[in-house]
VOGU-3710 file (C-alpha; in Angstrom, 3 decimals, decimal comma):
1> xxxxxxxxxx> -23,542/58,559/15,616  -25,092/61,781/14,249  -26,811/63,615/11,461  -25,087/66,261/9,121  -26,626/68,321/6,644  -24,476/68,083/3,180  -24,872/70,498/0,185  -23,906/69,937/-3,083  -23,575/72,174/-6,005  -23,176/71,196/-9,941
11> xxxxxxxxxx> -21,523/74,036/-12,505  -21,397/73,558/-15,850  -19,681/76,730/-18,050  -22,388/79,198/-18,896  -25,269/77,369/-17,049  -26,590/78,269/-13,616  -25,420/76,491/-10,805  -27,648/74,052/-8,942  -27,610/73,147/-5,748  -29,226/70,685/-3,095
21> xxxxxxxxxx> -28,955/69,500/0,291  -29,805/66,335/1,886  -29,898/64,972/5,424  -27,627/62,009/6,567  -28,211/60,203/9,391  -25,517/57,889/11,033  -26,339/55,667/13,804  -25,524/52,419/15,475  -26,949/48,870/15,944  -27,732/48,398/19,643
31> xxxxxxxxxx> -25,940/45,513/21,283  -28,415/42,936/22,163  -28,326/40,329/24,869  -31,277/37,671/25,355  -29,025/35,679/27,992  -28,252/32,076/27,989  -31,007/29,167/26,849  -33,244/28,536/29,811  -34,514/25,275/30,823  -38,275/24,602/32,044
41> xxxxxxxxxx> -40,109/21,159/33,244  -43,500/20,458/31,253  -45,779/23,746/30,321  -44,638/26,535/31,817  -44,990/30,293/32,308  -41,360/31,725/31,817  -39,848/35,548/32,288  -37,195/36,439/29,669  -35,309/39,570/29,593  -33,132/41,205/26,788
51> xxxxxxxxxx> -30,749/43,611/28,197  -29,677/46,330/24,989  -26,782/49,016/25,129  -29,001/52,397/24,117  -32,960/53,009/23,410  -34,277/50,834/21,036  -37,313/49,518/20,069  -37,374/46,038/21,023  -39,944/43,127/19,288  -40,220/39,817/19,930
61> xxxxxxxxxx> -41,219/37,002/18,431  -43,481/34,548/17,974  -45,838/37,056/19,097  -48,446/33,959/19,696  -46,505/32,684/22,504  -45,914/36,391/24,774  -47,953/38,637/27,055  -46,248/41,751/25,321  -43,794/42,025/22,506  -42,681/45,216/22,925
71> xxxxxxxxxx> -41,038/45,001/26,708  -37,528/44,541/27,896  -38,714/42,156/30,121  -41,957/39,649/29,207  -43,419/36,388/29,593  -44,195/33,423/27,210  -46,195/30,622/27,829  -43,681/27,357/26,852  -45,374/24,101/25,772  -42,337/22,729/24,056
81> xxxxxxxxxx> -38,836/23,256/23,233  -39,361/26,716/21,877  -36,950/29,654/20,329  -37,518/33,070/20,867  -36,240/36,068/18,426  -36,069/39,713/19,876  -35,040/42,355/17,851  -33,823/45,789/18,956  -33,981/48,836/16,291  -32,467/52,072/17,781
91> xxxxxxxxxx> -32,971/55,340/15,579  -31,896/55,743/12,534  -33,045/52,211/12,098  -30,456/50,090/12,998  -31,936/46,421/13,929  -29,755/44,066/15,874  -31,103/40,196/17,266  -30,822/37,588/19,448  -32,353/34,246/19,855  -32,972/32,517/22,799
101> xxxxxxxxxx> -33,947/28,945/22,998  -36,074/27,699/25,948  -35,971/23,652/26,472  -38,706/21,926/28,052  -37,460/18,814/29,481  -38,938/15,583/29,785  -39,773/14,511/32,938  -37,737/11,724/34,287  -38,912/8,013/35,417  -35,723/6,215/36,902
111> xxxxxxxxxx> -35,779/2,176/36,799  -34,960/0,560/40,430  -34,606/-2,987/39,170  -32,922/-4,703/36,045  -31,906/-8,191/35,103  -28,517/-7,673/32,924  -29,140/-11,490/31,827  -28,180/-11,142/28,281  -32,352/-12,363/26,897  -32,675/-8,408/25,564
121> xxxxxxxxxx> -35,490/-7,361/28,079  -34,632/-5,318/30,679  -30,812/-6,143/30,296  -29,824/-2,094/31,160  -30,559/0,210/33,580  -33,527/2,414/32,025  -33,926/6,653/33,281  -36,827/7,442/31,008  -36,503/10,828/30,312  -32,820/11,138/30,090
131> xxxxxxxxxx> -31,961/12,494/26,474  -33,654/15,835/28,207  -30,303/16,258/30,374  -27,419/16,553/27,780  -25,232/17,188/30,996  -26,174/14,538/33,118  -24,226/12,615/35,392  -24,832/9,203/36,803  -22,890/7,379/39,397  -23,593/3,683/40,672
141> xxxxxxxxxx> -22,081/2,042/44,144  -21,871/-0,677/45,585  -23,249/-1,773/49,028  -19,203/-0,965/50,208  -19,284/2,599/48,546  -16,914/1,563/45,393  -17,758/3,446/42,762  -19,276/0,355/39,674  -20,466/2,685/37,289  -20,159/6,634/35,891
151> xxxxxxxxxx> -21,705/8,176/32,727  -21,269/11,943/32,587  -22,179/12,346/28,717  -25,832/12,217/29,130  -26,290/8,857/30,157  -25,779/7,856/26,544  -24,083/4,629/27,509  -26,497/2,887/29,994  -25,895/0,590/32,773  -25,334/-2,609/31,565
161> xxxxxxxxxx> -24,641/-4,298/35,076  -20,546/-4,912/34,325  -17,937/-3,061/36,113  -14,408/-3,906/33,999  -16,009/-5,945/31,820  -17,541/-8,328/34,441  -21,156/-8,694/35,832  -22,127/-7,339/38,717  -23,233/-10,037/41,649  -26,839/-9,849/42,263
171> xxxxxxxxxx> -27,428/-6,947/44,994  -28,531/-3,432/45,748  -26,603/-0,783/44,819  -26,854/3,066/45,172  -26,839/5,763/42,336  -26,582/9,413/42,258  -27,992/11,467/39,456  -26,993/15,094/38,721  -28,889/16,679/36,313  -26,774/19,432/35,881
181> xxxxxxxxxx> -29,131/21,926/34,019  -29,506/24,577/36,876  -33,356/23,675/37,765  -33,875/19,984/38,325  -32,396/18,831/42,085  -30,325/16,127/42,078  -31,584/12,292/42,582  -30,514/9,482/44,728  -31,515/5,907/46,041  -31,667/2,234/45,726
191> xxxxx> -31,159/0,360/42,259  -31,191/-3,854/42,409  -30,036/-6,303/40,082  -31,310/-9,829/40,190  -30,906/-12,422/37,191
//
């Protein structure tokens, strides 16, 4: 990174020589760092940081959403799954970015009864809210601690009552939810089925 001064000179026989200089700057991009996506429950006020390798001037956007644009460190006001774009431009004009994406999640309902009867209404285990958690993990037992049940993709394949291919006897059972997003605590209690 610098600037150099560089002269240049055209000759041509009898002519007179010309000459010229011109400046030439050199500089880097800055590195820029926004951090990891963050995760928020319903509206909320959120701090975000960039962290950048040398002075820069530092923008970001939308601009709508943020009580300053022009601050390492700043606030926006989240309503919904939202990304953010800060740019960093260090001198001569170098411009670097980063995105950072900040997920509101849905808050979560979690079903305590179901009838796994096979007449297609209420024949799985419903957790409203769950397509929020990508991460989760849910774990069912049995009054005698035996683990019935275990989704740890997201709870994409629900409770359907069966453990090995078998329904369940009607009874309570206890499940554990991890949400596994680094903000919501984990969940626990009593889930019945009856037919």
């Amino acid at each position: 990174m610098g600037k150099g001064v560089f002269t240049w000179n055209i000759q041509s026989g009898a002519c007179p020589v010309s000459s010229d200089e011109v400046l030439i700057e050199i500089g880097y991009a800055p590195n820029v760092d926004a951090g990891p996506d963050l995760y928020t429950q319903g509206v909320a006020r959120v701090r975000v940081q960039v962290e950048v390798n040398q002075p820069s001037i530092i923008n970001w956007e939308p601009s709508i959403i943020l009580d300053e644009i022009d601050q390492l460190v700043t606030y926006a006001n989240i309503e919904e799954t939202t990304e953010l774009v800060v740019s960093a431009t260090s001198e001569p004009f170098c411009t670097r970015q980063d995105t950072l994406k900040i997920r509101v999640l849905s808050p979560v309902e979690i079903n305590t009864v179901f009838t796994p009867d096979g007449d297609d209404i209420n024949d799985e285990w419903n957790i409203e809210g769950s397509e929020s958690y990508p991460k989760m993990k849910v774990v069912v037992f049995n009054r005698w601690g035996a683990k019935v049940y275990e989704s740890d993709d997201g709870y994409k394949t629900k409770f359907d009552g069966k453990h090995n291919g078998n329904l369940l006897p009607v009874s309570s059972y206890y499940y554990v939810i991890e949400f596994n997003d680094g903000i919501t605590d984990p969940r626990d209690g009593n889930l019945t089925i009856i037919y």
